[in-house]
N, C-alpha and C positions, 0 to 999 in steps of 0.2 A: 546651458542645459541645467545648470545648478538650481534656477529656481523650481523649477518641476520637481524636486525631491522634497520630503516632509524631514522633518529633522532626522525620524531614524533612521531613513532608508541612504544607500550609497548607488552609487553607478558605477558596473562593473563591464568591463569587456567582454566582449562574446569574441572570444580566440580569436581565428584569422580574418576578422570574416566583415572588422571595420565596423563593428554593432555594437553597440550597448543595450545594457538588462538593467532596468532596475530594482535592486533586491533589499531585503531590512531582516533584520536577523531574530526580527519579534514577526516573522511567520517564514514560513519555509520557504528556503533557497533552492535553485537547479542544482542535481546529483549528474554524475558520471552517466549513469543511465537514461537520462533524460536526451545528453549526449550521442550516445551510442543507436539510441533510436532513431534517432533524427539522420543519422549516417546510415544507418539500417535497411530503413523504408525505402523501396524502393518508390517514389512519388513519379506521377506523370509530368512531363513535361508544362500541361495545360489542364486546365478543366478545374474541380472542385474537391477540394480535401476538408477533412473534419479534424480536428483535434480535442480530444476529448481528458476530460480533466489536467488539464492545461494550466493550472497553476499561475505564473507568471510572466507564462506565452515564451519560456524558451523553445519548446518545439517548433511552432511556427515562428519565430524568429530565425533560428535556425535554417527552416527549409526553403526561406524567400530566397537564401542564398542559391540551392539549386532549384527551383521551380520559378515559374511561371502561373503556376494556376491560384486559384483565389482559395484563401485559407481562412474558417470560421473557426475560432479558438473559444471550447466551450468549459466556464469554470462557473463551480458553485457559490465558491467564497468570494463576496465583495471586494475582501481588502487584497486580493491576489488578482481579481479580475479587473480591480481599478489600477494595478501597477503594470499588469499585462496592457493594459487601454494606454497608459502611459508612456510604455516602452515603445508598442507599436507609434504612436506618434511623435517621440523622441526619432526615431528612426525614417521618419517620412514612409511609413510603409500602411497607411490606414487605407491607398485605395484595392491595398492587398490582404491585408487581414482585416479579419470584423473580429471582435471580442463578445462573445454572448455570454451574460451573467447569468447565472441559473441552472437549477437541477436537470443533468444530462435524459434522467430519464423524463422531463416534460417538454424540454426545447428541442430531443430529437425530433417529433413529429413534427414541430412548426419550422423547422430548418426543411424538413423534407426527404422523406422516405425513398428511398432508392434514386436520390440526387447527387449522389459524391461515387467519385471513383477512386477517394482514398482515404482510408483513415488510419490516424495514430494515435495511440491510449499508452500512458506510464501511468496504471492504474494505483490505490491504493495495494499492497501486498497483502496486507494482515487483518483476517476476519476480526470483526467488532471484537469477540471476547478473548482474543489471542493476546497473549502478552502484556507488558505494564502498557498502560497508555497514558501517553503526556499531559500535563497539564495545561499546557498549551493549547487550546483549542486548534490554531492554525494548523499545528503540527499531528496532535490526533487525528485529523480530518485526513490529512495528507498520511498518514500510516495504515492506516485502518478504515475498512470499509464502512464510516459511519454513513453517507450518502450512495451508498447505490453496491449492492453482491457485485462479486465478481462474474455471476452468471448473467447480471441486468446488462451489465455494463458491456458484458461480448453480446447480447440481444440486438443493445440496440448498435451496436458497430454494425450489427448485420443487418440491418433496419435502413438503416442510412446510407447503405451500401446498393448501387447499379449491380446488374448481376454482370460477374466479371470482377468488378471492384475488389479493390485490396483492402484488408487491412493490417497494420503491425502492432505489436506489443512488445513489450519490456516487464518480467516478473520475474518473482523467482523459482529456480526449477524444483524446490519441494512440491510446486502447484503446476506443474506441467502435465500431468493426469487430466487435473480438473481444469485446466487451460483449454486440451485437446476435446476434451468430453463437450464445455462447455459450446463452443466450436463447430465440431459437428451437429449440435443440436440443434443452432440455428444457422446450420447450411453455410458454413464457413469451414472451408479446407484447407488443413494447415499445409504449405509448400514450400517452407522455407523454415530451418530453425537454428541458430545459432548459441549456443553454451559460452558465457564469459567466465573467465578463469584468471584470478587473483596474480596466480603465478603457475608456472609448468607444474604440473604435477599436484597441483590443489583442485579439492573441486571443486566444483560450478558454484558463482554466487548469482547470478545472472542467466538469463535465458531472455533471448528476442526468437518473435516466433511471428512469421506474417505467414496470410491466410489469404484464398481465394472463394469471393463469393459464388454460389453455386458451380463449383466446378466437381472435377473426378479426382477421385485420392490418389496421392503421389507425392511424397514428401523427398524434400534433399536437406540433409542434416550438414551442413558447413562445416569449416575446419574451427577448430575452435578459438577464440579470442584469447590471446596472451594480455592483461594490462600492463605488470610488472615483469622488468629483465633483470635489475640487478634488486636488491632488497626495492627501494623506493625509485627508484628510476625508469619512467615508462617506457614501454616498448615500443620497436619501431612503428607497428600501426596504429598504436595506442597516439605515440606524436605527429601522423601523418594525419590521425584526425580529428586533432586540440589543435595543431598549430602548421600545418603541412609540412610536419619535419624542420622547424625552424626554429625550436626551442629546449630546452633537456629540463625544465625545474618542472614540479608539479603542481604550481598552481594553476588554475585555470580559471581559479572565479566560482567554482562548481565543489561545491560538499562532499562529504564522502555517499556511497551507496546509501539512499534511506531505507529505513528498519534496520541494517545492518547491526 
């Protein structure tokens, strides 16, 4: 598999799960959350899921492992949507993921409107003029909302979405306001939310929140996610779903939280 990689990039395990990612450290790697998402989602068994801003397709790498249904992984950036095209075919998984290059808010419509019964987004966190931005372009793109609001972006989830259809996210909870607000405006109802928590007693760096297209409001707020038990040492579900309880160090392949 070693010729498939360009000089800067490496090949990294995807935890238990007998897969490889390939990642390069001159554009942005998979976070924890990226993770956590992906174990999140509830997905169907069968049928059509979206992933949206998908970076270098560890979401849908990820969820071949529990689904069945066919997965369109959609990125803006070239150079992440040519690594994601490569991973999936590194992994014999192309007659199950499609890679679609290009801005989410023009290839929703040609993927097709109220066609998917699930989707997943680990969106940019940080509005355009919030904070320093990197010089890195790869990694600006991926912090900060330079291609698409965080209000386009839950649009077109619900766009894309069968009535019924799921969708989940991964953000952080300063933005859970405008998460929920955005949500209900385009008739997505949040039903599911989970708060991640650093350690007992810290608060929230994290928030996964999935949502039901045209339904009735009625939300169930989960028990909250522990990562760490001892200073650096994960906790038990934290390694039930890195490595199914088969490993104690913290590598995983996976960056710390981005923005963080």
């Amino acid at each position: 598999m070693e010729h498939d990689l360009l000089p800067s990039e490496r090949l990294d395990d995807l935890l238990t799960h007998h897969l490889h990612i390939i990642q390069s450290r001159e554009v942005f790697s998979f976070s924890m959350d990226a993770v956590l998402l992906a174990r999140f989602a509830a997905v169907p068994k069968r049928g059509k899921i979206a992933d949206l801003c998908s970076g270098n397709g560890v979401i849908p790498l990820l969820l071949s492992t529990r689904t069945q249904a066919t997965i369109d992984a959609v990125e803006i950036q070239p150079r992440l949507a040519d690594m994601a095209r490569r991973s999936v075919e590194l992994n014999g998984l192309q007659s199950r993921i499609s890679v679609v290059e290009g801005d989410l808010r023009e290839k929703a419509k040609q993927l097709g409107y109220g066609k998917y019964d699930y989707v997943t987004v680990n969106p940019p966190y940080l509005p355009p003029a919030s904070g320093d931005r990197n010089d890195n372009a790869h990694y600006a793109a991926a912090r900060h909302e330079l291609n698409g609001t965080l209000d386009e972006i839950v649009q077109h989830c619900s766009r894309l979405l069968r009535t019924g259809g799921k969708a989940a996210m991964v953000h952080r909870p300063g933005r859970l306001v405008e998460i929920i607000s955005s949500m209900t405006r385009w008739k997505l109802e949040p039903k599911r939310i989970r708060f991640v928590h650093p350690h007992a007693g810290s608060e929230a760096n994290m928030v996964l929140i999935e949502a039901t297209r045209d339904a009735r409001p009625s939300v169930k707020l989960l028990p909250p996610l522990i990562v760490y038990k001892d200073g650096q040492q994960y906790s038990d579900e934290i390694m039930q779903i890195y490595y199914g309880g088969e490993r104690g160090d913290t590598n995983a392949g996976a960056e710390e939280l981005r923005g963080s």
